[in-house]
C-alpha positions, 0 to 999 in steps of 0.5 A: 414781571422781569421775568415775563418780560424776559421770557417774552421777548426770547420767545419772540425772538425765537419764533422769529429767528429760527435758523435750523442750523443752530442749536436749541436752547431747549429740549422740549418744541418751543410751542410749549412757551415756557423759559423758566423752569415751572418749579422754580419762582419768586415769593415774598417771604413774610413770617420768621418761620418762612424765614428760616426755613429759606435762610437753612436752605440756602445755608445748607445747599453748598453742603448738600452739592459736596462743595464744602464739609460745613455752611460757614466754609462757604465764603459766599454765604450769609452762614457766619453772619447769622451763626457768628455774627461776623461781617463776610462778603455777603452783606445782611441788612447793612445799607450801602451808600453807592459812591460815584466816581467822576473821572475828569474830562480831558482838557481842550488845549485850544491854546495849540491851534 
């Protein structure tokens, strides 16, 4: 839903806006309405097996990219938590309690008047 919502108000935008003068956000004409790519969308993965198959994926990627040799050096991974069940940057089904910080309101000194 976000991302419908997202394409249409871009694609409004453009339609409305056009400068020729500036550049296009995209190679193909802008009838076609598409902003995302058609290959990439959201699921809901359900069975273990899904579950694994995305959770290898996502591991192997960096590796696959040349960015590191093996999954566990990559410290934006969930990788070491799975493999090593070490706590990383990346948290797995660890529930944060949000703290707010309230600064306090500057004083009125209305004795300086």
């Amino acid at each position: 839903m976000l991302k419908q919502r997202f394409a249409r108000v871009v694609l409004r935008d453009l339609r409305h806006r056009r400068v020729p003068q500036q550049g296009s956000l995209w190679n193909q004409p802008l009838t076609q309405a598409h902003v995302w790519q058609a290959r990439f969308y959201d699921f809901v993965v359900y069975t273990k097996k899904k579950r694994m198959e995305k959770l290898g994926y996502m591991h192997r990627n960096p590796v696959e990219r040349g960015l590191v040799l093996e999954p566990e050096q990559w410290g934006w991974s969930s990788f070491r938590h799975y493999a090593c069940d070490e706590r990383g940057p990346v948290l797995v089904d660890e529930p944060l309690r949000a703290d707010m910080k309230v600064h306090a309101l500057p004083q009125n000194d209305s004795s300086a008047a």
